[in-house]
C-alpha positions as CSV (number, residue, x, y, z in Angstrom):
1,X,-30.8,32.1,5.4
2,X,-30.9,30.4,8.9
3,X,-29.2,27.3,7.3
4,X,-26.2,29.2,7.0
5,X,-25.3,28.8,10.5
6,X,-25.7,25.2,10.3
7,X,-23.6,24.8,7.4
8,X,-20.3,26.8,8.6
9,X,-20.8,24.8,11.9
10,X,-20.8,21.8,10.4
11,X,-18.2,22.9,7.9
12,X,-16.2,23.6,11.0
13,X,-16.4,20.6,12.5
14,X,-15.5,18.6,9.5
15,X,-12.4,20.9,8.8
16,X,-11.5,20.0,13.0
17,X,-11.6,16.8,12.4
18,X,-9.4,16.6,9.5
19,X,-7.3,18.9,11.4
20,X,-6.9,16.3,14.7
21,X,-6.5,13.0,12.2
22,X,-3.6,15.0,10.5
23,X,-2.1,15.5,14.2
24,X,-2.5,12.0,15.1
25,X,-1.3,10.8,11.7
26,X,1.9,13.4,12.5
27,X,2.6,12.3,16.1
28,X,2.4,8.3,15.0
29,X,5.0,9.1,12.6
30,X,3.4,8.8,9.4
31,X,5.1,11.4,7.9
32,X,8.8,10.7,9.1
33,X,10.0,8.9,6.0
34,X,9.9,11.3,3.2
35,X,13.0,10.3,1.5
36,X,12.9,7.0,1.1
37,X,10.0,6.9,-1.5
38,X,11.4,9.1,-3.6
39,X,14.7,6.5,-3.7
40,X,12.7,3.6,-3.9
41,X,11.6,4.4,-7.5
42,X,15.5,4.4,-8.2
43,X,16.4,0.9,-7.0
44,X,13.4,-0.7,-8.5
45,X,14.2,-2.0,-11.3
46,X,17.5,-4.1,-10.4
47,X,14.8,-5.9,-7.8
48,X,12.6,-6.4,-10.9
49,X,15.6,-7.8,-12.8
50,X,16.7,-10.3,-9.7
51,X,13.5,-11.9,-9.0
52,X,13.3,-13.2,-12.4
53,X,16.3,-15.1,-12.2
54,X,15.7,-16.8,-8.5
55,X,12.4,-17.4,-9.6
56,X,14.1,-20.3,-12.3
57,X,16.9,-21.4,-9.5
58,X,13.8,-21.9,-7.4
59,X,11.7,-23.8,-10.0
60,X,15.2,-25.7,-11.3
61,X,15.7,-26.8,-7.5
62,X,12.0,-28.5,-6.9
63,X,10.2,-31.5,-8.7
64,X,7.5,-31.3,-10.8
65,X,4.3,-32.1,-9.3
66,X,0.8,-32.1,-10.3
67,X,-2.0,-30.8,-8.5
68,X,-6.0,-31.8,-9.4
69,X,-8.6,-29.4,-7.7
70,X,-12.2,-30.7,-7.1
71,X,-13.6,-30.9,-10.7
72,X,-10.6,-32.5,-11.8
73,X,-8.9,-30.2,-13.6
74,X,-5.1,-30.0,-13.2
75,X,-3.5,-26.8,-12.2
């Protein structure tokens, strides 16, 4: 039974420290933004459907070119 002591001090101190890195993370603003993610789930998928598209414009626009790495082997 004399362990007990140590373990709700040390419990304690644990439980303080999670409690002053949620303050920091509070004042630093972490948590200012809560709407945001929720939205960004909405607009996702017209960003999905766009980066196709400049993705052939970009290729379109540039030559081919080959590149060989060390062995040889063409990427």
């Amino acid at each position: 039974m004399g362990v007990m002591p140590l373990i709700i001090l040390v419990s304690l101190v644990v439980a303080g420290g999670f409690v002053i890195a949620f303050v920091v993370a509070a004042r630093g603003g972490q948590y200012d933004d809560t709407q945001t993610p929720a939205m960004r789930m909405l607009f996702d998928d017209e960003q999905r459907r766009s980066r196709p598209q400049q993705a052939e414009q970009a290729t379109s626009e540039k030559p081919t070119t080959i590149h060989h790495n060390l062995h040889g082997r063409v990427r």
